[in-house]
C-alpha positions as CSV (number, residue, x, y, z in Angstrom):
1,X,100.4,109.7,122.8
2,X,99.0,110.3,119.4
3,X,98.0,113.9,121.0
4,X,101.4,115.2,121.5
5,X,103.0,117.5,119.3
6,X,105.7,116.1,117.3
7,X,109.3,117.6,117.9
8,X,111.2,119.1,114.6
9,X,113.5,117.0,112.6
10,X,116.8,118.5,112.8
11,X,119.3,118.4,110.4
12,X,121.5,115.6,112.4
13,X,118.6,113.4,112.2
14,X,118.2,113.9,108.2
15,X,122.0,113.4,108.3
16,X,121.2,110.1,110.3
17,X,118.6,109.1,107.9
18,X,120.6,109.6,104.9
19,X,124.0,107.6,106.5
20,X,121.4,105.0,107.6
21,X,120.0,104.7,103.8
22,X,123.5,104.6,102.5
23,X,124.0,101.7,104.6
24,X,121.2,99.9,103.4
25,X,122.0,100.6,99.9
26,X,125.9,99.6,100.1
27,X,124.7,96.4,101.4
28,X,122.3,95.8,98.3
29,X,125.3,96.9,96.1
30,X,128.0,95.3,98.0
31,X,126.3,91.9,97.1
32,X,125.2,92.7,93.2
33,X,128.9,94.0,92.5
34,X,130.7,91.7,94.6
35,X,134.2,91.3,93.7
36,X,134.6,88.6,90.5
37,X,130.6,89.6,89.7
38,X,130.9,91.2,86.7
39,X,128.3,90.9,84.6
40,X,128.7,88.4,81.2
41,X,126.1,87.2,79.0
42,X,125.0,84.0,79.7
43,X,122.4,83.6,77.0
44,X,122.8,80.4,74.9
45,X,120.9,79.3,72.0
46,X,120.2,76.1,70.1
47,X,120.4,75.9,67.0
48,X,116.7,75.8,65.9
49,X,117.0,79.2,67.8
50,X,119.9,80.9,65.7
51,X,118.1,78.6,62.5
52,X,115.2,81.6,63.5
53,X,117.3,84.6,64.4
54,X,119.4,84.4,61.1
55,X,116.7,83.9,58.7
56,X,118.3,80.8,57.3
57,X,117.9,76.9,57.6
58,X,120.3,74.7,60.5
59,X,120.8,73.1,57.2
60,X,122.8,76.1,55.5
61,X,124.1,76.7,59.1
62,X,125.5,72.9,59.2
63,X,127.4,73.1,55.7
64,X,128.5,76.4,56.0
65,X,130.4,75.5,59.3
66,X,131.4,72.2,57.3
67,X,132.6,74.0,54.4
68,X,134.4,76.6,57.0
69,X,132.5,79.9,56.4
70,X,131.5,79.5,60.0
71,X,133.7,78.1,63.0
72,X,133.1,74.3,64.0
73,X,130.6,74.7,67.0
74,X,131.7,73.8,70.6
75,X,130.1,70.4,71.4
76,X,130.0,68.6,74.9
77,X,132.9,66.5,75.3
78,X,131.0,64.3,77.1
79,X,127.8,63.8,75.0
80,X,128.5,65.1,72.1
81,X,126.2,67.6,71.3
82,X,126.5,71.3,70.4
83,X,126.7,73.5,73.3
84,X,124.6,76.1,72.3
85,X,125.3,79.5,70.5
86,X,126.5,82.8,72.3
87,X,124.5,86.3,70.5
88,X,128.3,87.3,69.1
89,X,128.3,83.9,67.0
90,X,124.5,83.8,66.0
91,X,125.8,87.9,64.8
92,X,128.3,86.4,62.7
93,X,126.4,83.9,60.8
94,X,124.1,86.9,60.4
95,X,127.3,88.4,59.1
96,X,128.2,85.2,56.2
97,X,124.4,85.1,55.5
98,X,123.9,88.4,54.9
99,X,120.9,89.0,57.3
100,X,122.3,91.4,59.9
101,X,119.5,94.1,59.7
102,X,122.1,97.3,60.2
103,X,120.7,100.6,57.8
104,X,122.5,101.4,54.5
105,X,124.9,104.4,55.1
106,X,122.6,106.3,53.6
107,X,119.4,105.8,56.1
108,X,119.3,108.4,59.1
109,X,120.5,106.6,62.1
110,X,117.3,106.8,64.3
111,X,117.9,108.7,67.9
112,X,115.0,108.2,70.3
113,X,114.7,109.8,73.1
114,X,111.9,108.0,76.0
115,X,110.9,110.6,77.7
116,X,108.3,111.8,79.9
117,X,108.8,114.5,82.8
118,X,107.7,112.1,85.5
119,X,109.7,110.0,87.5
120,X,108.5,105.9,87.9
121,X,106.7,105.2,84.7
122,X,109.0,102.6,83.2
123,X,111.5,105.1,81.3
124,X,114.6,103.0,82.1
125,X,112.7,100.4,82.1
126,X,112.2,100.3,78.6
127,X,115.5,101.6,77.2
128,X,116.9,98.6,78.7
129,X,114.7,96.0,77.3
130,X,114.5,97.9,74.1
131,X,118.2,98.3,73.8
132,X,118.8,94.6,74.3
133,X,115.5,93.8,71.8
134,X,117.3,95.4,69.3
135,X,120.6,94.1,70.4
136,X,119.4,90.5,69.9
137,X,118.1,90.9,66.3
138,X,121.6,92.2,65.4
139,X,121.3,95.7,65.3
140,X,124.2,98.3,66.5
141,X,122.7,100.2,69.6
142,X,124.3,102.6,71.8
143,X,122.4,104.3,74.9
144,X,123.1,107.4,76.3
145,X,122.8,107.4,80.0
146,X,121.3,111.4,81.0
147,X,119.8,110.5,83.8
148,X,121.6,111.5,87.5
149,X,120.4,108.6,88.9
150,X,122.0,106.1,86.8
151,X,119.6,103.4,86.8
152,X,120.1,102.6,83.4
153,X,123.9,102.4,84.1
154,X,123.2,100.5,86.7
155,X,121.7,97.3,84.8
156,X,124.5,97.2,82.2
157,X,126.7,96.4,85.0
158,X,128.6,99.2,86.0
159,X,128.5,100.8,89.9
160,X,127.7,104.2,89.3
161,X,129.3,105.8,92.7
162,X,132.9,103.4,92.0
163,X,133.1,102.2,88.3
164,X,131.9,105.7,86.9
165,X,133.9,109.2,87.2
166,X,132.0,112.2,86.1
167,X,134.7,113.8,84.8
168,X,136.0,111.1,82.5
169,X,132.9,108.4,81.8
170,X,129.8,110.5,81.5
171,X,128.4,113.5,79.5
172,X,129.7,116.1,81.8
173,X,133.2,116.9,80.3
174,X,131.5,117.1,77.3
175,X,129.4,120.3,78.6
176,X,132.1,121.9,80.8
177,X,133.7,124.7,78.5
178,X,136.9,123.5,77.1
179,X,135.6,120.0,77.0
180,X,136.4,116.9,74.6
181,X,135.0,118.0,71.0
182,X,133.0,114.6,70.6
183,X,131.9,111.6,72.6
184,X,134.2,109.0,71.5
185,X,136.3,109.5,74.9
186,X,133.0,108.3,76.6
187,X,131.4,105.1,74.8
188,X,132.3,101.9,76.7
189,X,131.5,98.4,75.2
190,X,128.9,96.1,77.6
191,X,128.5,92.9,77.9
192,X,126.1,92.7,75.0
193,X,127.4,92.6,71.7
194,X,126.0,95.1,69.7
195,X,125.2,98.1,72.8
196,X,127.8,100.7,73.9
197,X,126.9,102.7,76.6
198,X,127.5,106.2,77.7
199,X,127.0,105.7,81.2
200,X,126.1,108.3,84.5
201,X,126.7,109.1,87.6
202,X,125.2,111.6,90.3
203,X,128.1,114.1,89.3
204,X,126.0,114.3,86.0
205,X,123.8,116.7,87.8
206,X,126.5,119.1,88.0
207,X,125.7,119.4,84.2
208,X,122.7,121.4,85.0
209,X,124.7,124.2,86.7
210,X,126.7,124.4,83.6
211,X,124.1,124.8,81.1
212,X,122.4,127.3,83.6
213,X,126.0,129.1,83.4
214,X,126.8,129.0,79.4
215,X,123.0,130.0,78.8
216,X,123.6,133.0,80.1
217,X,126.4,133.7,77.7
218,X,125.2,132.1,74.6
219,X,121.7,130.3,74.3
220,X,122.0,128.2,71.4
221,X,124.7,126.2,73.5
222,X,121.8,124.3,75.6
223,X,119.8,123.7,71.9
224,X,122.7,122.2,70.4
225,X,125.8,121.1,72.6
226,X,124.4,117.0,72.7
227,X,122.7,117.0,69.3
228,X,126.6,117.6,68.2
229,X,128.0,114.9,70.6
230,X,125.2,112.3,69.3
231,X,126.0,113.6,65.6
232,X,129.7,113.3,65.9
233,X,129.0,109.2,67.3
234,X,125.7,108.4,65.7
235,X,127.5,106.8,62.5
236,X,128.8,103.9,64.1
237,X,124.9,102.9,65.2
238,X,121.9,101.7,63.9
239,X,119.9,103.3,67.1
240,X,121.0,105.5,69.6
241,X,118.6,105.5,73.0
242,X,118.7,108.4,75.2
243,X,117.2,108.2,78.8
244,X,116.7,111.6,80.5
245,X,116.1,112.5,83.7
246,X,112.5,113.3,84.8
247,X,112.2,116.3,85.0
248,X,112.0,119.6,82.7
249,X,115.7,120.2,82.9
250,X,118.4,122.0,80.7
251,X,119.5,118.4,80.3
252,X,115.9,116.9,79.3
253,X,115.6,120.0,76.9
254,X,119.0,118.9,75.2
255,X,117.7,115.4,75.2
256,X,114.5,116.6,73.3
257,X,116.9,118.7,70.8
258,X,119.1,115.6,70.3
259,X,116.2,113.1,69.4
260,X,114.8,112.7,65.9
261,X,112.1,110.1,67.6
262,X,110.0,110.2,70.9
263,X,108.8,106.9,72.8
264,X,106.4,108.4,75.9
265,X,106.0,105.7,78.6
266,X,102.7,106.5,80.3
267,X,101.0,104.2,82.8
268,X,97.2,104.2,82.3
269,X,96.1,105.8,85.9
270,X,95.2,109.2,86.4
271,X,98.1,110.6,88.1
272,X,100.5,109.2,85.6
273,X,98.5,110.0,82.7
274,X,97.5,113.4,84.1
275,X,101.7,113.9,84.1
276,X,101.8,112.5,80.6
277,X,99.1,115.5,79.7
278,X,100.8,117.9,80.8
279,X,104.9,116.5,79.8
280,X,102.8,116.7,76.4
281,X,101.6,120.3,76.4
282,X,105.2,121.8,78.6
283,X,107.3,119.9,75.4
284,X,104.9,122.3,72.6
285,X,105.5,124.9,74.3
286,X,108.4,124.4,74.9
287,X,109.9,123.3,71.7
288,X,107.5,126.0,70.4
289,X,109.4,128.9,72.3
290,X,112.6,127.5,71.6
291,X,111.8,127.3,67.6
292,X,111.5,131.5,67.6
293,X,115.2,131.4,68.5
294,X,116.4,129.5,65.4
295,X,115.9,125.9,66.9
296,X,113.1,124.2,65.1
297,X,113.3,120.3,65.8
298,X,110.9,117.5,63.8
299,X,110.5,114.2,64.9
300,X,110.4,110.9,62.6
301,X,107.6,109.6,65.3
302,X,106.3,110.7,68.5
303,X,104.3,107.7,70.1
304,X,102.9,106.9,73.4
305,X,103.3,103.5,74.9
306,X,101.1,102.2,77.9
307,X,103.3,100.8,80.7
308,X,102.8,99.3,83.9
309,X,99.1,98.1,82.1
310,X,97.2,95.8,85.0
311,X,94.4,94.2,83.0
312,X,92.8,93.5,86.4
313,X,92.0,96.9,87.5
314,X,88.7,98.6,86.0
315,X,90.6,102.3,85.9
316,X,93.7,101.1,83.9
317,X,91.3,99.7,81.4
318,X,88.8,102.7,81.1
319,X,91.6,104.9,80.9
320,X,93.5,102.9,78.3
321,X,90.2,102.4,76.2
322,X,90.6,106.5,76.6
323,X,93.5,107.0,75.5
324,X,93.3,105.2,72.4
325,X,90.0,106.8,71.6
326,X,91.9,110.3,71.8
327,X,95.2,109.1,70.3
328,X,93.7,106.7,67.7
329,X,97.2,107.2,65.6
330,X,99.7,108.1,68.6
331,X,99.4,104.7,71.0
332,X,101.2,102.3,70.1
333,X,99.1,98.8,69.9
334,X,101.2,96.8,71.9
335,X,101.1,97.4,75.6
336,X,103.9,97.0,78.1
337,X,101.9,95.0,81.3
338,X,103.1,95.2,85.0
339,X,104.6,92.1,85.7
340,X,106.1,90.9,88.5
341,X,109.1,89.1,86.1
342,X,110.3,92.9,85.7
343,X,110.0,94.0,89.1
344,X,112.3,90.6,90.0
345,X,114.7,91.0,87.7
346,X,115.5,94.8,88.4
347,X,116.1,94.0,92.2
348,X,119.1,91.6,91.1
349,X,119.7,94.8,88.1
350,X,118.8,92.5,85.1
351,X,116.1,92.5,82.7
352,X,113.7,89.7,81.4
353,X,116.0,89.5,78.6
354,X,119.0,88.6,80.6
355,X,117.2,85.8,82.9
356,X,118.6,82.4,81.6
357,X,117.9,78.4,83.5
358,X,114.4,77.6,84.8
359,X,113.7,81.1,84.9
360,X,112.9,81.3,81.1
361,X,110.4,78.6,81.4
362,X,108.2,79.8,83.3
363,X,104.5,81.4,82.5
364,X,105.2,84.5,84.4
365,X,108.2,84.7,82.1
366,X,106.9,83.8,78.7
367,X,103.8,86.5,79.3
368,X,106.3,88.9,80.0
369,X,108.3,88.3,77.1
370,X,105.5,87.8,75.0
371,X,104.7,91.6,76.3
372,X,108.1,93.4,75.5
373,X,108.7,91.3,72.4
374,X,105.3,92.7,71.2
375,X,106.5,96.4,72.1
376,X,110.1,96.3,70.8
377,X,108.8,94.8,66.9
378,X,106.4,97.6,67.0
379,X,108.9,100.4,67.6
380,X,111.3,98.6,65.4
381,X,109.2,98.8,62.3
382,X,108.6,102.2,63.2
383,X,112.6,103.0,62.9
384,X,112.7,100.5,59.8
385,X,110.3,102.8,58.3
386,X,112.3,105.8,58.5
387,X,115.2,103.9,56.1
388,X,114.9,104.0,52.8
389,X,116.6,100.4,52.4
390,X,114.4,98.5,54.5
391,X,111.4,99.7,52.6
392,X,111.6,96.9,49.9
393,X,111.7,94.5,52.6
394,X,108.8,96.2,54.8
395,X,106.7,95.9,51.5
396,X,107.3,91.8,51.2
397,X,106.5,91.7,54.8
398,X,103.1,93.7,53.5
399,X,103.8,96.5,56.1
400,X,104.3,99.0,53.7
């Protein structure tokens, strides 16, 4: 049997395969966006908790709802006792203590691109986590979805293939010629407060046909057409994230001209990192070629950041001691480790951030936060860095 020649696929059996996979992934999707499922944040915090994520004592936080600077806090008819704060009321004691961390309207707003040419090395990953980081210590985020595959989309609640029409929600009006003169038209409140989203679809992908066709009429229009859409948004934000698809694209090329900071997931394994090398060396050149024709970029930071890190195997850890050895300035310190609290809470489309109950209290999960927490305060203090108003506090904090 294992002798005999295999017959030829034909295209009705790839057609098969491909009605069989939709059926399989209908299925998944049928029961995350089941009718009434909407996402909502259920995240709830003490008040020890908001005490520590406005900077302030419950103390002040007691008198200034009993002097009526802040609301009288829902309480448990039953027993009494507070219920617990949602993120929108810890953001407005932030607001009547002054704390919330937003830049002065005269800092750059920061627009980081993570990026790296390689599918599956934790790209969505961590604009996800990261957005909702930031998002939790108060910060105005919005993340641009550039990606065909919409996975980012995808966790903030939104069915790409039903909630989500190309020609109204996503980037692609915005490139057809004719198209809306900013992105206002596509910014959609989520369930977090604090993150807008620009969401995608698989009609997204269309988007590389049109660049292909308005290069050949005028070639700055691929250098600049989404640096002008995030310019003509990025006021209303602290942090813009953009997540492009993986691969060197007319899309990923506007991505790179849009950003004004890089965040490179690598994993530490040879493949990955061997993709990393060369994402690194096709982006100089590339930005290199594209600088002769009038469109010189700079970046506030370019970092790498080590994901999907598995202390236990030997190679991850040679090649990790590796690359900080040969990036002694461009790694960041913190590492973001494989963990099976991820992987869980993407199958349900959520992130660690998101998981609330029993599932908070466990190891797996505390390691795992202890992880990204570690990751997003390093690229945070990178961004603080880059305005000028922070700098007086990132001296106190004996950073600067």
């Amino acid at each position: 049997m294992d002798n005999q020649v295999l017959p030829p696929v034909t295209l009705s059996e790839l057609q098969n395969l491909s009605t069989r996979a939709d059926t399989v992934m209908n299925r998944l999707r049928d029961r995350v966006y089941a009718p009434g499922s909407e996402k909502q944040l259920e995240l709830s915090f003490n008040v020890r908790s908001a005490a520590e994520m406005v900077g302030r004592s419950e103390k002040l936080i007691r008198d200034a709802e009993a002097d009526g600077r802040l609301p009288e806090p829902q309480k448990d008819p039953e027993t009494g006792r507070r219920t617990g704060y949602s993120l929108a009321e810890v953001n407005r004691m932030r607001e009547v203590f002054g704390t919330l961390p937003h830049r002065a309207p005269g800092d750059p707003p920061l627009v980081m691109a993570v990026q790296n040419f390689k599918g599956g090395v934790g790209k969505s990953t961590l604009v996800t986590h990261l957005a909702q980081y930031f998002a939790l210590k108060g910060y105005r985020v919005c993340v641009i979805d550039c990606d065909s595959q919409a996975s980012t989309t995808a966790v903030f609640g939104l069915n790409p293939d039903v909630d989500v029409d190309e020609d109204e929600d996503t980037l692609y009006p915005f490139f057809r010629h004719g198209g809306p003169a900013t992105l206002h038209y596509a910014l959609r409140a989520t369930y977090w407060p604090g993150i807008a989203l620009i969401p995608a679809n698989l009609g997204l992908y269309d988007a590389e046909y049109e660049f292909a066709a308005r290069m050949a009429r005028d070639h700055t229009f691929v250098l600049d057409k989404l640096r002008d859409g995030v310019e003509s948004i990025q006021d209303q934000f602290d942090i813009v994230l953009l997540d492009p698809p993986p691969a060197l694209g007319m899309l990923s090329l506007s991505v790179l001209r849009a950003a004004n900071a890089l965040l490179i997931p690598a994993p530490p394994n040879n493949i990955d990192f061997a993709s990393t090398a060369h994402f690194l060396k096709m982006m100089a050149a590339t930005l290199g070629e594209i600088s002769e024709h009038g469109g010189a970029r700079s970046y506030s930071f370019v970092k790498i950041v080590a994901t999907k890190m598995d202390d236990q195997k030997s190679a991850h850890v040679a090649i990790k001691r590796m690359m900080d050895a040969v990036f002694p300035h461009d790694v960041l310190q913190s590492v973001l480790k494989d963990s099976a609290e991820i992987d869980n809470a993407t199958a349900n489309l959520k992130t660690v951030y998101e998981l609330t109950g029993p599932a908070r209290r466990t190891e797996t999960h505390k390691r795992c936060r202890t992880y990204l927490d570690a990751v997003g305060r390093e690229v945070e203090t990178l961004i603080r860095k880059t305005w000028p108003s922070h700098h007086s506090d990132l001296r106190k904090e004996g950073i600067l």
